[in-house]
N, CA, C and O of each residue as an XYZ file, in Angstrom:
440
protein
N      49.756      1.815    -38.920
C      48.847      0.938    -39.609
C      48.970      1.182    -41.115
O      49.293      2.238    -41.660
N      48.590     -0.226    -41.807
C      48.822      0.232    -43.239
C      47.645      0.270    -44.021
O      46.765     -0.580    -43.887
N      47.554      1.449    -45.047
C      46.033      1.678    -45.650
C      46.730      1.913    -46.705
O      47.884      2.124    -47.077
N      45.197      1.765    -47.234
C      45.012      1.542    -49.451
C      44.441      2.867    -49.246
O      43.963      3.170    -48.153
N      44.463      3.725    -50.295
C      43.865      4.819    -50.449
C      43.382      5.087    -51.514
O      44.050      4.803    -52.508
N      42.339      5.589    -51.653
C      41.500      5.537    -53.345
C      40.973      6.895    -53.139
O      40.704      7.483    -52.092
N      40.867      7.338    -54.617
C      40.730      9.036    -55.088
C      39.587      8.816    -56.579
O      39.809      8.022    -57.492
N      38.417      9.716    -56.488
C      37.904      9.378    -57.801
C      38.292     10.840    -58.660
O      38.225     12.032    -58.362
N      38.669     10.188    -59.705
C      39.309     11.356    -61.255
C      38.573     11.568    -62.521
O      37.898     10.658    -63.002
N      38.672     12.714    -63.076
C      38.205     12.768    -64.360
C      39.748     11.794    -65.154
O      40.924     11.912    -64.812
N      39.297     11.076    -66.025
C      39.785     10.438    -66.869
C      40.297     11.430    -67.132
O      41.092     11.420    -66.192
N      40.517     12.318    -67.646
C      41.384     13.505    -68.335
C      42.335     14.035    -67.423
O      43.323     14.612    -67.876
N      42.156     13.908    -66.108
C      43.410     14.717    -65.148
C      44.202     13.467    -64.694
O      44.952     13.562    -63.722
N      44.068     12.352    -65.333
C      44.775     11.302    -64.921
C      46.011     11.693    -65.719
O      45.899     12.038    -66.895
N      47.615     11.626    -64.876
C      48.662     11.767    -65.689
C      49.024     10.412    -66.189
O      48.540      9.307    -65.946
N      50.023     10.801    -66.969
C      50.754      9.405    -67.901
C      51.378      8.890    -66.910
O      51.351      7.659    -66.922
N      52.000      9.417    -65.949
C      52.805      8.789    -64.994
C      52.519      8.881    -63.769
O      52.878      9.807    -63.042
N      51.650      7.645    -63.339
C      51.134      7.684    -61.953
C      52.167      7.696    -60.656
O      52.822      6.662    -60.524
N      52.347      8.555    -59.861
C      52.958      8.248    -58.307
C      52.131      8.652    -57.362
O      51.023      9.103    -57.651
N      52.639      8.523    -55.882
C      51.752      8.271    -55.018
C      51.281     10.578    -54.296
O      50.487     10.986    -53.449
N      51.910     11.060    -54.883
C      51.815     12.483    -54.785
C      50.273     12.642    -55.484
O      49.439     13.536    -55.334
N      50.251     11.849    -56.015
C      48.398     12.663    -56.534
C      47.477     12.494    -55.830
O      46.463     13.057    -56.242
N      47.338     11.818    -54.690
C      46.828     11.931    -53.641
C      46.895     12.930    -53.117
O      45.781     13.260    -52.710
N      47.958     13.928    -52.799
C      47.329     15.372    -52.360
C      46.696     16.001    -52.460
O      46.139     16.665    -51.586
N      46.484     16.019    -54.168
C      45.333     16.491    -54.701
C      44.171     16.365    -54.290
O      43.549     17.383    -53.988
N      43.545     15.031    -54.164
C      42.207     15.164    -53.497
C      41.729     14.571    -52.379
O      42.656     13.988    -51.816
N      40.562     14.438    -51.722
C      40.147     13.631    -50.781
C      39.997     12.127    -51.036
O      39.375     11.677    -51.998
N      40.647     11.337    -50.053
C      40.754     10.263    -50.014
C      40.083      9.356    -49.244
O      39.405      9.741    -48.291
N      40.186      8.147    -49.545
C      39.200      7.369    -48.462
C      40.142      6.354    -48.039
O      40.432      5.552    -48.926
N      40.459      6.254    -47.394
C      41.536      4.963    -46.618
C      41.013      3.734    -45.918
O      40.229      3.675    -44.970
N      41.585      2.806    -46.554
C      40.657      1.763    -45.893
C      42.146      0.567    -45.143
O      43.318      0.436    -45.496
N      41.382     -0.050    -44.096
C      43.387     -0.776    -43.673
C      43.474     -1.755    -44.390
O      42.557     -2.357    -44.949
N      44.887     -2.020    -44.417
C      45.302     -3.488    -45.096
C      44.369     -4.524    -44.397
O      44.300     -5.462    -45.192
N      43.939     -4.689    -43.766
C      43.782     -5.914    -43.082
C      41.951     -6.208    -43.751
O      41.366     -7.290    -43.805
N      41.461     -4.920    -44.149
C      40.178     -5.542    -44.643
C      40.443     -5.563    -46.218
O      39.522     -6.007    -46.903
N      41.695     -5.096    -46.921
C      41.821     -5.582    -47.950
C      42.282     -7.049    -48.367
O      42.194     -7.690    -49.414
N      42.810     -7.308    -47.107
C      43.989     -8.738    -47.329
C      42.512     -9.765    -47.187
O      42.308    -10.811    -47.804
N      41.770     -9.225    -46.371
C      40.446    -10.121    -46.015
C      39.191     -9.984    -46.902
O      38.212    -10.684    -46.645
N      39.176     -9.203    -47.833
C      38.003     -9.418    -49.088
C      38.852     -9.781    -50.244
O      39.805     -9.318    -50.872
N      38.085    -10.808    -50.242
C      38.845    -11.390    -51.864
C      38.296    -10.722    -53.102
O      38.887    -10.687    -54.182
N      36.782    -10.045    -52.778
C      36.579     -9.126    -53.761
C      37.563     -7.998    -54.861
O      37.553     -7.669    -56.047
N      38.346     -7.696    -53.636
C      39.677     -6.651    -54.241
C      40.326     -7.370    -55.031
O      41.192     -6.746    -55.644
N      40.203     -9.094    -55.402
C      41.599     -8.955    -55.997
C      41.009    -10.055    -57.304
O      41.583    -10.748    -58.145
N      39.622     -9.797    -56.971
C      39.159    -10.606    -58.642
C      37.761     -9.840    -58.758
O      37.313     -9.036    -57.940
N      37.109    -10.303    -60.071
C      35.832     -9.750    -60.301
C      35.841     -8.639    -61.134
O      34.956     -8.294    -61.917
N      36.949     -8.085    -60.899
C      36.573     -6.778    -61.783
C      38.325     -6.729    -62.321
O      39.332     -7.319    -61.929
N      38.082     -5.787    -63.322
C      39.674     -4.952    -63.873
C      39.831     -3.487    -63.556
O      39.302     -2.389    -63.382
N      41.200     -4.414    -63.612
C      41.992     -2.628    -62.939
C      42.946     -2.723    -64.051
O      43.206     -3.790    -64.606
N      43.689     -1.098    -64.508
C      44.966     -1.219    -65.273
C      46.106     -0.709    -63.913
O      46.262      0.384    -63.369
N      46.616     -1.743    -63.746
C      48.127     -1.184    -62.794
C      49.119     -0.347    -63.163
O      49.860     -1.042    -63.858
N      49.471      0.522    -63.112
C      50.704      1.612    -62.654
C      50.388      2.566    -64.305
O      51.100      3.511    -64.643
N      49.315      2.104    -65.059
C      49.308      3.104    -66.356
C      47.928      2.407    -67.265
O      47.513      1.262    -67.084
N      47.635      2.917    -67.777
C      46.575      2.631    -69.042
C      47.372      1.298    -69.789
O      48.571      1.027    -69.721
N      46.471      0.686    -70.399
C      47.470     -0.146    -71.119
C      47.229     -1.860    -70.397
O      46.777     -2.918    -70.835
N      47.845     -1.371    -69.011
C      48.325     -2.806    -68.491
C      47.382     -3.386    -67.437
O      47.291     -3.395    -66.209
N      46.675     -3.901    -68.574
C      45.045     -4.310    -67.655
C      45.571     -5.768    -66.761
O      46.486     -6.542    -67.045
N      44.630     -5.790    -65.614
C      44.944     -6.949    -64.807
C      43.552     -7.153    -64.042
O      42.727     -6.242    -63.968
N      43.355     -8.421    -63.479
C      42.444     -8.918    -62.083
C      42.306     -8.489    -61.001
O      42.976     -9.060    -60.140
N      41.603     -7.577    -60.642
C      41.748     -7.038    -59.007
C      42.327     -5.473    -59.282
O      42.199     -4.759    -60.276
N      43.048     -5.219    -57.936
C      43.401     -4.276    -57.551
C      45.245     -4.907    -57.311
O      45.609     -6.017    -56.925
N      46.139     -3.631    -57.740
C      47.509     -4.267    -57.859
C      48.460     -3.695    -56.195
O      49.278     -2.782    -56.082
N      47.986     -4.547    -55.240
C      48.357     -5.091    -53.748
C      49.572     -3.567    -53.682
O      49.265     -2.542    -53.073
N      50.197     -3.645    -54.030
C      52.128     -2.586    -54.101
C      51.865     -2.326    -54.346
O      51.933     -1.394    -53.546
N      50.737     -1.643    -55.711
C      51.257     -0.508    -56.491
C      49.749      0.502    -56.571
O      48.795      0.566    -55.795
N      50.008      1.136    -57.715
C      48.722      2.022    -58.649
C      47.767      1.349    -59.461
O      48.069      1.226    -60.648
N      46.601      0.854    -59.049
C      45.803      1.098    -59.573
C      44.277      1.781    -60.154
O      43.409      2.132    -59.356
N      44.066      1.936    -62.025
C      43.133      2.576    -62.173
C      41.990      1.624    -62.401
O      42.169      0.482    -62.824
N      40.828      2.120    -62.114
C      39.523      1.315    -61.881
C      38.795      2.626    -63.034
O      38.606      3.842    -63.001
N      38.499      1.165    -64.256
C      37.832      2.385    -64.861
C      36.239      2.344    -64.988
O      35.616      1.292    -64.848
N      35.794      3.236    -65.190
C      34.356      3.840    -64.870
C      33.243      2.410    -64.749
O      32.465      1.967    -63.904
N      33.714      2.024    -66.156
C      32.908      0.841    -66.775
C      33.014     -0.777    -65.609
O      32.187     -1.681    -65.486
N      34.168     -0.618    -65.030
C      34.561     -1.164    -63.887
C      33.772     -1.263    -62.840
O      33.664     -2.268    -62.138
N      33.101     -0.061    -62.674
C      33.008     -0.124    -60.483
C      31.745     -0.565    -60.639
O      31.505     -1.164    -59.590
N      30.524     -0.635    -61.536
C      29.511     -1.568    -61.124
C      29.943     -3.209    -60.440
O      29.407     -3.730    -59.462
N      30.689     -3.597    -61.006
C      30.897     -4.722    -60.692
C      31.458     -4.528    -59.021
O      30.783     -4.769    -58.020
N      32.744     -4.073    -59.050
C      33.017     -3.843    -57.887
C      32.112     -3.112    -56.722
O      32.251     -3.528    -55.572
N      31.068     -1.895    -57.011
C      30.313     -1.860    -56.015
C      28.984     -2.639    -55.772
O      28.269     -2.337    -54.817
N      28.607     -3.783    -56.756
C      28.304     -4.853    -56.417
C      28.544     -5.841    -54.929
O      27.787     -6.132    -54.002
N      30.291     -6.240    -55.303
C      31.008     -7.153    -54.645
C      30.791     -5.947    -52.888
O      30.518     -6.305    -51.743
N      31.019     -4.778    -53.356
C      31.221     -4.092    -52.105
C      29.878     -4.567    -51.506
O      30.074     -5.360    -50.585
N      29.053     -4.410    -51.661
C      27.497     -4.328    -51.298
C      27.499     -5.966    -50.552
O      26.911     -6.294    -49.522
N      28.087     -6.557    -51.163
C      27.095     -7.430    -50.854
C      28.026     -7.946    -49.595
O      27.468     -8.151    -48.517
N      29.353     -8.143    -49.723
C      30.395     -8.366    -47.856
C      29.808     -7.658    -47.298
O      29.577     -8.251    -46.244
N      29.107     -6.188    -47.225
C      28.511     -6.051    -46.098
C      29.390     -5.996    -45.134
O      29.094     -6.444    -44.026
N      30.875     -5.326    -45.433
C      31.897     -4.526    -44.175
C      31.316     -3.574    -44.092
O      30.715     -3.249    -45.116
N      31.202     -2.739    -42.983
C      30.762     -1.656    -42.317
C      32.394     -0.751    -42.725
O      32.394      0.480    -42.731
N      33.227     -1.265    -42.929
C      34.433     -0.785    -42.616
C      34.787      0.006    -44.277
O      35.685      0.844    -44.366
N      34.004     -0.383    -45.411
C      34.180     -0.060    -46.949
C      32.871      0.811    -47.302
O      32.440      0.796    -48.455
N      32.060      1.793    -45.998
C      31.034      2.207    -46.173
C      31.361      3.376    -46.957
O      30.553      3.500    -47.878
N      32.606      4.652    -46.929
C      33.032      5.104    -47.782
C      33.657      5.090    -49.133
O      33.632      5.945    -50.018
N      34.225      3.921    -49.085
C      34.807      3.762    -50.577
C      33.004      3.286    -51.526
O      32.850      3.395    -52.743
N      32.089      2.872    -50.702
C      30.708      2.657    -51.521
C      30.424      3.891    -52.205
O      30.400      4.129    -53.412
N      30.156      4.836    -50.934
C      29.974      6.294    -51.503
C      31.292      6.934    -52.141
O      31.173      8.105    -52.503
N      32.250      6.459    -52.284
C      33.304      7.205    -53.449
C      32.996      6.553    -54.652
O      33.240      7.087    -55.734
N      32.316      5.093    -54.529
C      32.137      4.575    -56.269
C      30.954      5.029    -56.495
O      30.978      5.383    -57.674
N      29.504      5.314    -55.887
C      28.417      5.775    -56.293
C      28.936      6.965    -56.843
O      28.693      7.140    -58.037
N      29.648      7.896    -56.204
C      29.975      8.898    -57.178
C      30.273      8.713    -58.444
O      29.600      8.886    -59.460
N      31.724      8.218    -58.227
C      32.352      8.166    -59.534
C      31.495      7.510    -60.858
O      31.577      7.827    -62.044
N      30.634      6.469    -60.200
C      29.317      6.577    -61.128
C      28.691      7.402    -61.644
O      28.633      7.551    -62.865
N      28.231      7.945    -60.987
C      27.290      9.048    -61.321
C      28.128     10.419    -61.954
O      27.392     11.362    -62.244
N      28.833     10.508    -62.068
C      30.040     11.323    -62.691
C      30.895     11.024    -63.523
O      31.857     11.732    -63.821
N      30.620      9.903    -63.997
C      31.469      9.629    -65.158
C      32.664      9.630    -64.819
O      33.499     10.140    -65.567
N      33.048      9.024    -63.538
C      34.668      9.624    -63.318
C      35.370      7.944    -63.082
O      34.521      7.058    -62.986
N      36.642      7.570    -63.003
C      37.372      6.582    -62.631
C      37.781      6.650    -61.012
O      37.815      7.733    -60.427
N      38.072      5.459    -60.387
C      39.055      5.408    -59.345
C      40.174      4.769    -59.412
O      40.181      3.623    -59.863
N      41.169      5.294    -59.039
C      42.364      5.143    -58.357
C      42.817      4.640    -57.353
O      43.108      5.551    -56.578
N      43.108      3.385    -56.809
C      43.554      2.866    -55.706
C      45.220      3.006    -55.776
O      45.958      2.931    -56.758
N      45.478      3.196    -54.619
C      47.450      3.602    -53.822
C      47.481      2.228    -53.111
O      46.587      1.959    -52.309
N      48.141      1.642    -53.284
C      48.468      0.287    -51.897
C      49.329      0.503    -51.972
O      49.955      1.265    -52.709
N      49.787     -0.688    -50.531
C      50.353     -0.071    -49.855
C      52.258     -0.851    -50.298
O      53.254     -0.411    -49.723
């Protein structure tokens, strides 16, 4: 099965050069393709920068790295809240964090 995986970071341990190894680093929340391909939330509403700082875009970037920055996830845990998947009940509680911590997320697709 194929899953997105998201990690919340201090802005400061984010490297210049994102690959998919920094996920070892921490706990992840995996969610499947199939409820990403099916919320359109993921792919508008909010900004993400894909594969580096810099290269801001719409959504979440489907292939690749994206960062979701702090100022970001209200919106997105908005959109989460309100689909009301049972299936994105963790990535809620990974953005309440990263709220409350001043921290960014990181989405891996796939």
């Amino acid at each position: 099965m194929l899953v997105h995986e998201f990690i919340c970071i201090n802005k400061d341990q984010i490297p210049a050069s994102l690959t998919y190894n920094l996920i070892e680093k921490f706990v992840s929340v995996k969610i499947d393709d199939e409820t990403i391909q099916n919320e359109s939330l993921f792919f508008t509403g909010f900004y993400s920068y894909w594969c580096a700082w810099g290269n801001k875009n719409l959504g979440l970037c489907y292939h690749g790295i994206s960062i979701i920055p702090n100022e970001q996830l209200p919106k997105l845990l908005f959109e989460l809240r309100v689909c009301n998947n049972h299936n994105l009940a963790d990535l809620i509680v990974l953005c309440d964090k990263a709220i409350a911590e001043k921290m960014e997320v990181i989405h891996f697709g796939v």
